[in-house]
C-alpha positions in Angstrom: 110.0 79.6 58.0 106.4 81.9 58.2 108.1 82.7 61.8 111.4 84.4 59.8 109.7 86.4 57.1 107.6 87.8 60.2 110.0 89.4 61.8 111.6 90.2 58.6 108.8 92.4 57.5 108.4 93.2 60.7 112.3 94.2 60.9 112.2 96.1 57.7 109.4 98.5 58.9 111.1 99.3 61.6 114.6 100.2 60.1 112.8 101.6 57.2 112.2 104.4 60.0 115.7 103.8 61.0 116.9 104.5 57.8 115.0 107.8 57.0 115.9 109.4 60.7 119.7 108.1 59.3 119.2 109.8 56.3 119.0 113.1 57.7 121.4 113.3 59.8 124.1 112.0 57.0 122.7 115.0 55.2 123.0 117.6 57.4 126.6 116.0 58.4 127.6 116.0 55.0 126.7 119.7 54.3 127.4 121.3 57.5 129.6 118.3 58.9 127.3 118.8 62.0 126.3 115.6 63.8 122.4 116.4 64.0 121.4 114.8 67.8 118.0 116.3 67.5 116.9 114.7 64.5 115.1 112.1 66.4 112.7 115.0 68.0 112.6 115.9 64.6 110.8 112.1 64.1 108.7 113.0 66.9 107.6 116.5 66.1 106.2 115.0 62.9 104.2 112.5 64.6 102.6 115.2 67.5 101.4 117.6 64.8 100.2 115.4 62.5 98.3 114.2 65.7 97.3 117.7 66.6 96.0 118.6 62.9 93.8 115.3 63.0 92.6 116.3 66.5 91.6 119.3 65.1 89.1 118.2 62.9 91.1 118.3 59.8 91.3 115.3 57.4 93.7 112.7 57.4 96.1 113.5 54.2 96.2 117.6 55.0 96.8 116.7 58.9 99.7 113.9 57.3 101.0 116.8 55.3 101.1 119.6 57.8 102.8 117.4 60.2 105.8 116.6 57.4 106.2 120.5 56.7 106.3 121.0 60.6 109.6 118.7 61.1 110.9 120.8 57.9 109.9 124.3 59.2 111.5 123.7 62.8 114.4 122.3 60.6 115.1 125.5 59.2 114.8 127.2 62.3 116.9 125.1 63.9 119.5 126.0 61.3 119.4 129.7 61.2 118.7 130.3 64.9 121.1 127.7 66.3 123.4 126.6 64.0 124.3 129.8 61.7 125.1 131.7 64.1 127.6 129.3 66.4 129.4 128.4 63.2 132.7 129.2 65.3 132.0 126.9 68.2 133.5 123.7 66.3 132.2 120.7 66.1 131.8 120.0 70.0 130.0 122.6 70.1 127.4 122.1 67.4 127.2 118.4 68.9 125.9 120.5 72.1 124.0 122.7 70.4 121.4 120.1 68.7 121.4 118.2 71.9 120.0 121.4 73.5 117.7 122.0 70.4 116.5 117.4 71.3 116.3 118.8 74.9 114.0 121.9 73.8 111.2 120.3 71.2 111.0 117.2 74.0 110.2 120.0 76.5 108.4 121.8 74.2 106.1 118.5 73.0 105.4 117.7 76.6 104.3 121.6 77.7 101.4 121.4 74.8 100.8 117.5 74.3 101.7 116.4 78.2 103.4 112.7 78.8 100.6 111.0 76.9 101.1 108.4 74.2 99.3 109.1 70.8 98.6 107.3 67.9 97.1 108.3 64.0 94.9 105.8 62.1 96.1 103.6 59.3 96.4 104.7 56.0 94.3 101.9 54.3 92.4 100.3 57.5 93.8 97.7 59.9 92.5 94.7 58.0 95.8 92.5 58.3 97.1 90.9 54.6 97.7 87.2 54.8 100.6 85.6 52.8 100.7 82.2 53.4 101.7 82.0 57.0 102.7 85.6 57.2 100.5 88.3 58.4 101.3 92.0 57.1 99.6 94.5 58.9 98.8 97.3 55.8 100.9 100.1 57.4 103.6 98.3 57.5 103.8 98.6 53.5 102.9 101.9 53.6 106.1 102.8 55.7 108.7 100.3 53.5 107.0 101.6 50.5 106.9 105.3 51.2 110.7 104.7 52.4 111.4 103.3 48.9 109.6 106.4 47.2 111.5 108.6 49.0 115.2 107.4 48.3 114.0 107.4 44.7 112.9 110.9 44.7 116.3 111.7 46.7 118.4 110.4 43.9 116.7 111.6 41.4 116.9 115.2 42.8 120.4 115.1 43.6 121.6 113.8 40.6 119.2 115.9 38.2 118.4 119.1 40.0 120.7 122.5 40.2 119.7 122.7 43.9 120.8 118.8 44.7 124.1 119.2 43.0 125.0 122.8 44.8 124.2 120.6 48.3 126.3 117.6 46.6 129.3 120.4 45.5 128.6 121.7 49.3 129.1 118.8 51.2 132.2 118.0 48.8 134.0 120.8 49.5 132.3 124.2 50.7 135.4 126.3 49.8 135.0 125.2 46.0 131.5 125.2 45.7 131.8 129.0 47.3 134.1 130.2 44.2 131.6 128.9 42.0 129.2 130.9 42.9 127.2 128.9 45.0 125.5 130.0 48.3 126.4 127.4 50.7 125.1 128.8 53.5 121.5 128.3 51.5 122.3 124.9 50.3 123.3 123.9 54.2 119.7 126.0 55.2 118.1 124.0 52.5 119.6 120.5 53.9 118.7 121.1 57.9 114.9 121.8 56.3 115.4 118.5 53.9 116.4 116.3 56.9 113.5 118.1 59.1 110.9 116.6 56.5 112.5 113.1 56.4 112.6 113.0 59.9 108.6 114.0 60.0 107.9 111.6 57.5 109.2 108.8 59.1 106.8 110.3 62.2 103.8 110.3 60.1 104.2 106.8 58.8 105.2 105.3 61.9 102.2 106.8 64.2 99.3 104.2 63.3 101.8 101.0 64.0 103.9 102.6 66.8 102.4 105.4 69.5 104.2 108.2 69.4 105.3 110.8 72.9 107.1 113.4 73.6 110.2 111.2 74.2 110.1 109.1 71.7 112.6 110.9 69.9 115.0 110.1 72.2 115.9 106.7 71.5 114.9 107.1 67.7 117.5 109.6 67.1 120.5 107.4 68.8 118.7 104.4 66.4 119.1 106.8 63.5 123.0 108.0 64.7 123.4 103.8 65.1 122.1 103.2 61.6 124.4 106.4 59.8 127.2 105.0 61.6 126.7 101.7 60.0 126.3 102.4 57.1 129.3 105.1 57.2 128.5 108.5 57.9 129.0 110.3 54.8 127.7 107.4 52.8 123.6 108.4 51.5 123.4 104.1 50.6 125.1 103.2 53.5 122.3 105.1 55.8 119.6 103.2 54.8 120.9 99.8 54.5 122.5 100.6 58.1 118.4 101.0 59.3 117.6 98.2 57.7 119.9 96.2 58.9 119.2 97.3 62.3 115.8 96.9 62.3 116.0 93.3 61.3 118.7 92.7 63.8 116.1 93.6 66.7 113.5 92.1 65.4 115.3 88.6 65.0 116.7 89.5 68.7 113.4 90.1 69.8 111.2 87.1 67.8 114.0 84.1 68.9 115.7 85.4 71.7 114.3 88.4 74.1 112.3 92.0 73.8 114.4 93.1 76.8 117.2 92.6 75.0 116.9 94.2 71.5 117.7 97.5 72.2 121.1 96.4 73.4 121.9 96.0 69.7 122.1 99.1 68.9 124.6 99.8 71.7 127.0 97.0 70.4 126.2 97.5 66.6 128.1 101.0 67.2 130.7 99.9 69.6 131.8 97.0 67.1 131.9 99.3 64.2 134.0 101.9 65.6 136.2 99.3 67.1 136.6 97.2 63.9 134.9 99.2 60.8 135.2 103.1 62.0 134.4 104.1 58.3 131.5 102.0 58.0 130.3 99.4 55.8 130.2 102.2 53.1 133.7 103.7 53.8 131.6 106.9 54.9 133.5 108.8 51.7 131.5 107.8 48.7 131.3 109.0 45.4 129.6 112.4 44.8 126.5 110.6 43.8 126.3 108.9 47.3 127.6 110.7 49.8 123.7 112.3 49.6 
């Protein structure tokens, strides 16, 4: 039984980073209805600069925080110097577009960091917690915790604030939401920068536990894709549950049957769930409250 809730937690803080690279790109989809491919690199940018700042002799919580408002900053460039302008190339196009944008801050990471694999310190130390038979490395709570705070704070903004309910009328219908005055080409500006920080944030907290390269956002943005699919695509619930769930998934594939094969899920996670559940588990159209 110790050997389950091991790879549980360990499941968990993995989909927890899942969830929050999902979490963006049902965000920008549901604004823009742009699939965001580079949201992964997005992950990885976070991680790099934090990496850099610490590097640079600046301490831990400011290099943390610059490395978050990176992944938002390259976020809203990405928006108003790739997207905005290609607004007529449909929705293969845009696809295209943030792959090119992956392609770039991949190229871009390895030009000033190189092919090296980096790593940031824990939070709180590396002394491990022991819980009976369970062993819970302290970053691990840090990331599952954070991940919590951060849903929280995203309800609670886009239920209460002006701003989240002009992004919730935006993603709802733009044509509405444009005869009522509001600026949805800000609100879809404002989103791409939201979904930069999330994506930055899962970087930062992942760093100590996981190194992080100028790659790595590769297969973390098709986990995130995997884990917005699951959950349905328009669905803001269904996002993180869908990393969740995928995180456990590999983990319990990795602890009781094989490492080599646990990125396979993934791959047949999303081909049973367009076959059988193309929706989602969420339906992918959710109430107003959840569809963000």
């Amino acid at each position: 039984m110790s050997e389950f809730f091991q790879y549980l937690i360990t499941g968990l803080t993995i989909g927890s980073m899942y969830g929050l690279i999902g979490l963006g790109i049902v965000l920008v989809h549901n604004a823009s209805h742009v699939v965001n491919f580079a949201q992964g690199d997005l992950q990885m940018l976070g991680g790099m600069s934090a990496v850099a700042c610490l590097g640079a002799g600046l301490p831990l919580p400011l290099a943390l925080s610059l490395g978050v408002l990176a992944g938002g900053l390259v976020g809203l460039l990405m928006f108003k110097f790739t997207i905005e302008p290609a607004r007529k190339a449909g929705p293969l196009g845009l696809v295209i577009i943030t792959l090119g944008v992956g392609l770039v801050l991949r190229g871009a990471a390895e030009l000033v960091w190189g092919k090296g694999f980096y790593s940031l310190p824990s939070f709180s130390g590396d002394e491990v917690i022991r819980l009976g038979g369970v062993t819970v490395v302290p970053q691990s709570l840090w990331v599952i915790g954070s991940t919590a705070v951060v849903v929280v704070l995203l309800a609670y903004f886009f239920s209460r604030s002006l701003t989240g309910k002009a992004i919730v009328a935006t993603s709802l219908d733009r044509d509405a939401a444009t005869l009522m005055g509001i600026n949805t080409g800000r609100m879809q500006l404002f989103t791409f920068g939201l979904a930069g920080l999330l994506g930055a944030v899962a970087g930062v907290l992942i760093a100590p536990i996981a190194f992080t390269h100028s790659a790595a956002g590769l297969v973390l943005g098709l986990k995130g894709f995997v884990a917005a699919v699951l959950g349905g695509l328009g669905s803001f619930r269904g996002a993180l549950l869908g990393g969740l769930a995928l995180g456990v998934a590999e983990s319990m594939m990795a602890g009781y049957g094989s490492s080599d094969y646990k990125d396979a899920i993934a791959y047949l996670l999303i081909i049973l769930i367009l076959i059988f559940m193309p929706r989602g588990l969420f339906g992918g159209i959710a109430r107003a409250g959840e569809r963000v």
